[in-house]
C-alpha positions as CSV (number, residue, x, y, z in Angstrom):
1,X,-134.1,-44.4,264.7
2,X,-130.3,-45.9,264.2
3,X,-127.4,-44.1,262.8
4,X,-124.6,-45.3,261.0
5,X,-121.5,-44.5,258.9
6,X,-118.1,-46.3,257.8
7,X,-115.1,-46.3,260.2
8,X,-111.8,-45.2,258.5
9,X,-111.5,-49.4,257.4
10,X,-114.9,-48.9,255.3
11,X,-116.6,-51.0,257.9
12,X,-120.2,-49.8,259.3
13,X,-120.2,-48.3,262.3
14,X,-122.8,-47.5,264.6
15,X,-123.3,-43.9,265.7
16,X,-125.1,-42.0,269.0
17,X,-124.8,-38.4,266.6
18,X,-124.2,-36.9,263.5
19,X,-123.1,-33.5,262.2
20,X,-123.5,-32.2,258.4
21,X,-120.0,-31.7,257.7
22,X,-119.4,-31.5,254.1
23,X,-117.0,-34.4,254.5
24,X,-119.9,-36.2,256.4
25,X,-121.8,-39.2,255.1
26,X,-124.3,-41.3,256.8
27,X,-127.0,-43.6,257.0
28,X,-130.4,-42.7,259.3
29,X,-132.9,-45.6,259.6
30,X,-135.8,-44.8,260.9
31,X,-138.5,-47.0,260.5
32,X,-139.6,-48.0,257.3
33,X,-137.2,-45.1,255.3
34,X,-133.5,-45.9,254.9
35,X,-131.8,-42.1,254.3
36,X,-128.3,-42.0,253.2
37,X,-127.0,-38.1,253.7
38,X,-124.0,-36.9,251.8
39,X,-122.1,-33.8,252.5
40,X,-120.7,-32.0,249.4
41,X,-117.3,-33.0,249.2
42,X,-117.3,-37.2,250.0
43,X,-115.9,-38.7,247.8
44,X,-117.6,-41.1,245.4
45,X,-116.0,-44.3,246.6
46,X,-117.6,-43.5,249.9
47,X,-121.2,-42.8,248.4
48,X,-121.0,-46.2,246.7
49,X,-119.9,-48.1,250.0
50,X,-122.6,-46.5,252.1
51,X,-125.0,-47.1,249.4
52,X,-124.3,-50.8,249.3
53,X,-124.8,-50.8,253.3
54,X,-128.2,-49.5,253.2
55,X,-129.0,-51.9,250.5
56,X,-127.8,-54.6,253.0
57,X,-129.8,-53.1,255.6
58,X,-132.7,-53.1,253.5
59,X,-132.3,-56.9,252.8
60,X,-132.7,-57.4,256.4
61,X,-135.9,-55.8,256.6
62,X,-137.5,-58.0,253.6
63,X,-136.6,-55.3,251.0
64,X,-140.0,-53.2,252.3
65,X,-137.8,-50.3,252.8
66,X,-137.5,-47.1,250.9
67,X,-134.0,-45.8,250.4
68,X,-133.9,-41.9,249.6
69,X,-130.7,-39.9,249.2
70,X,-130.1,-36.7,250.9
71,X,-127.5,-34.2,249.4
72,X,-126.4,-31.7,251.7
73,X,-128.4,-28.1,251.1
74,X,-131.1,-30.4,249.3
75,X,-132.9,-31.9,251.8
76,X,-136.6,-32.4,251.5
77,X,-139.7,-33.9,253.0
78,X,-139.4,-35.8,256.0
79,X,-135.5,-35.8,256.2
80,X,-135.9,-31.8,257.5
81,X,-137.9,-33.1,260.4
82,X,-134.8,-35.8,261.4
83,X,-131.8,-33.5,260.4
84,X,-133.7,-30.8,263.1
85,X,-133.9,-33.2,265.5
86,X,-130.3,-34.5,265.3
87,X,-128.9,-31.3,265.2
88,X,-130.5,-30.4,268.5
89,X,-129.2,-33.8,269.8
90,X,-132.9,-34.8,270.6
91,X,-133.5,-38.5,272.1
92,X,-133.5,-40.3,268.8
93,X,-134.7,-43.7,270.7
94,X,-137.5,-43.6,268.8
95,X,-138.9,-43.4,265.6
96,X,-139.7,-40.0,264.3
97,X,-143.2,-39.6,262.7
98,X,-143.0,-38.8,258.9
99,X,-144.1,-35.9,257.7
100,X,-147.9,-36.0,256.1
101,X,-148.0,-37.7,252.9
102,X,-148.8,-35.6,249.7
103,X,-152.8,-36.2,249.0
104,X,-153.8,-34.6,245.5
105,X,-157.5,-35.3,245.0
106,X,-158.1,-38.0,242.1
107,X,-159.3,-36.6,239.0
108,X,-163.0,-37.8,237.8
109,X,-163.0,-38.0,233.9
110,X,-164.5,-40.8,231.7
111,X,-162.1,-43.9,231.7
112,X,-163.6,-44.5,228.0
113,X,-160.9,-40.9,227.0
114,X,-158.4,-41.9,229.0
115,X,-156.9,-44.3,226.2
116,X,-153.3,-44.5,226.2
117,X,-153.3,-42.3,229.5
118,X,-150.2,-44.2,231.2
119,X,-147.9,-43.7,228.3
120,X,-148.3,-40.3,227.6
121,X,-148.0,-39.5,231.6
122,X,-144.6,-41.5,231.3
123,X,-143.5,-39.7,228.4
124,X,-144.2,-36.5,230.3
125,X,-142.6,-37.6,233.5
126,X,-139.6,-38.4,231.5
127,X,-139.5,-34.9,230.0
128,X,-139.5,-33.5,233.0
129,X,-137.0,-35.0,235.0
130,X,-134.5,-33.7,231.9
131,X,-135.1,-30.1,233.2
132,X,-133.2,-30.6,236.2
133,X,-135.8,-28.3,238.0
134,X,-134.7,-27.8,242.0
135,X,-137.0,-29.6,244.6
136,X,-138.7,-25.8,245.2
137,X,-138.9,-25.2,241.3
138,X,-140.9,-28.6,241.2
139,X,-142.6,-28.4,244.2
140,X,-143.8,-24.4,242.8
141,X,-144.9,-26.0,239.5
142,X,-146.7,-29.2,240.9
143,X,-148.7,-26.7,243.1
144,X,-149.6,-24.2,240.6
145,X,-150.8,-27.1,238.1
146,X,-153.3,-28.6,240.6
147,X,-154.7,-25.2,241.8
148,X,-154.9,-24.5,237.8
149,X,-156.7,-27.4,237.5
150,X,-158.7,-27.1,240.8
151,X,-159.8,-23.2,240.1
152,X,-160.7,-23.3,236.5
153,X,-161.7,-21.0,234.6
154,X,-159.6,-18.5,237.0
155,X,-156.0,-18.2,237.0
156,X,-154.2,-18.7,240.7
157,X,-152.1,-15.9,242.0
158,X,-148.7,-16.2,243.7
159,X,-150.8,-16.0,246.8
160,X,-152.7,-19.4,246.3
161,X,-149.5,-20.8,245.1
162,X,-147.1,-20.1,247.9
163,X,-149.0,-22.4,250.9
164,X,-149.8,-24.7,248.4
165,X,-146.2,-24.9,247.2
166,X,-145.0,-24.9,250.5
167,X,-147.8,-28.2,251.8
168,X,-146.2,-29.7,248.8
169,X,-142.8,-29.0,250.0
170,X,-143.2,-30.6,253.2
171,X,-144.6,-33.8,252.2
172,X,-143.2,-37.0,251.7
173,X,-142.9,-37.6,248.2
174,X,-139.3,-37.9,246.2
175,X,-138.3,-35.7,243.8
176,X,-139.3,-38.7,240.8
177,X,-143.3,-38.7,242.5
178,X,-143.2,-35.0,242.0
179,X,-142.5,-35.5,238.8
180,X,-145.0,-38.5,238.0
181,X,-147.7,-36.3,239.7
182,X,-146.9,-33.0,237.9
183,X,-146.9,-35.3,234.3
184,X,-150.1,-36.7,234.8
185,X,-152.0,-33.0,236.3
186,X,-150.4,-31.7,233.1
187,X,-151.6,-34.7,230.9
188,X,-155.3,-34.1,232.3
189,X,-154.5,-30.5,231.5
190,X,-153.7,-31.0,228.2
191,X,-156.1,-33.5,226.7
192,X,-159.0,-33.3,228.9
193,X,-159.8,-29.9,230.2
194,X,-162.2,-28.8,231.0
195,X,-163.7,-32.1,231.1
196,X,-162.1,-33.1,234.3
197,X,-162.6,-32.3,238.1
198,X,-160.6,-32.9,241.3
């Protein structure tokens, strides 16, 4: 894992430690994940020159890298893992392992009703990025559709939803797969219960 940030010159700077100042911004590579953290109040001319060094950063690794940005208070997914680990000033030599990628079982339904299946999931997706939900409110809504979907004709309680909600929480999806996955259980919902099963 390798740390980095801009020196008062706006060059990029290697670093051995981080705090989460709210004036802090950085980059944390680790492995195949480029993170760029931001603490509440940097400024946006900073943002945009950090952001431009992880692209650079990216280049040098073939573009195979996935860039995720981490506001401070609204970290997710793997990042919680690393921001534990720097905070305790743990040997950071070495990769950290991500947390478990989100696995929703794939729906069985006949591809002959699917039709225009793509589009409409797109249309929903879009929808629902315009609510600006919070990470949890997705997270809560993504788990409660699949168990929906998963326990029909039954309802789930706030008891199944909670360690669902909170498996879905600690996975490694972005808050844009959340909500691609949430459009298309909601899709399948709509159109093709209870003809589908997971």
């Amino acid at each position: 894992m390798y740390l980095y940030s801009l020196n008062e010159e706006g060059r990029i700077i290697s670093l051995s430690e981080v705090q989460f100042n709210e004036d802090d911004a950085f980059i944390v590579e680790n492995e195949n994940v480029i993170y760029l953290w931001f603490g509440k109040k940097v400024k946006p001319q900073i943002r945009y020159k950090l952001l431009q060094e992880a692209r650079n950063l990216n280049k040098k690794k073939g573009n195979h890298a996935k860039l995720l940005l981490m506001n401070q208070g609204n970290e997710y997914g793997s990042f919680l893992k690393i921001k534990d680990a720097l905070l305790q000033k743990r040997d950071i030599e070495e990769p950290l392992e991500h947390r478990p990628t989100l696995e929703i079982g794939k729906p069985i339904i006949d591809p002959e009703l699917l039709g225009d299946f793509e589009s409409k999931v797109r249309v929903e997706a879009y929808f629902i990025s315009k609510r600006n939900l919070t990470y949890n409110e997705l997270c809560w809504l993504l788990a409660e559709k699949q168990l929906e979907i998963m326990m029909w004709p039954e309802k789930p309680t706030e008891d199944d939803i909670r360690p669902k909600a909170e498996e879905i929480f600690n996975s490694f999806c972005t808050y844009d797969e959340f909500c691609w996955l949430l459009a298309e259980l909601t899709v399948l919902q709509r159109d093709f219960s209870p003809q589908i099963s997971i």
